[in-house]
Structure formats: C-alpha cells, structure tokens
C-alpha angles and dihedrals in degrees: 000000000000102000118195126203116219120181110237117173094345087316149117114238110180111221119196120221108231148162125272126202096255088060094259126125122244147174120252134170082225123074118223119276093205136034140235146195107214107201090058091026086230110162117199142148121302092240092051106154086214098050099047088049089057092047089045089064100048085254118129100005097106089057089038109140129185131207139197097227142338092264089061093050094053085048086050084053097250127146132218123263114251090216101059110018092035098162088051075052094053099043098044088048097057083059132106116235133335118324109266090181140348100283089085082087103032104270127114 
C-alpha cells in the first residue's frame, strides 16, 4: 500500500493513498481495509490469492487501488472478485446493470 510520510510537529505522520468514493485518491491516517485493481474496477480482499499471484509477478501493481471500506468501492463503481468474495460475486452478478447504491447486495 503506497505510504506517505508528512511531517506533522517535527514528526513524521504516514498517510496512506486510497480510494474515495467519487473515484479520486486521497490521503488518509488510516490504511485501506479492502483492494482494487483499477483498469476492470474489481474490489477484493486484501489477501486475495489472485490478486497476490498477479503482484507476485510484477503484474497489476501499477493499477493497484485501495479502499476504506466495501461501501466506498461500490460507491467508486467497483465490483467484487469472483475469487475471494465469491457470494458479493454472486450477488452483484444476478443483478441487472451496474450498482447505482447499496441496495445491489442487500444493504441500504
């Protein structure tokens, strides 16, 4: 996860870069619960096997994306990964069209 180091007081105080829910990076103290691959706007865990195979390889991290939470990378417009969250998937999937608001996996 990029980490940025801002001087506060004669410290140093890490930032994280991630992923807002209109789409645009921004600092925050706190680093991303959730990852993202930017170029297919697919959101996942950030243990994803498929995802780590694909970094490991030098593959993806240079579209490599981070969110606060799920409900702020539907918001971005991403989906869910079929590998690791596989019933979000699921449940995105037997859905018409893109998600317009929370309610495409049962939450409101």
């Amino acid at each position: 996860m990029p980490i940025i180091c801002r001087l506060k007081y004669g410290e140093c105080m890490k930032t994280y870069k991630i992923i807002d829910i209109d789409g645009n990076t921004i600092e925050s103290p706190e680093p991303g619960t959730l990852g993202g691959y930017k170029r297919k706007k697919i959101y996942g865990k950030l243990d994803c096997k498929n995802a780590l195979s694909h970094i490991s390889k030098g593959q993806y991290v240079q579209h490599r994306v981070f969110f606060a939470d799920e409900e702020t990378a539907i918001a971005a417009g991403y989906r869910p990964c079929g590998k690791c969250m596989p019933d979000r998937y699921r449940d995105w999937k037997s859905r018409k069209g893109p998600p317009d608001s929370l309610n495409w996996f049962g939450k409101s």
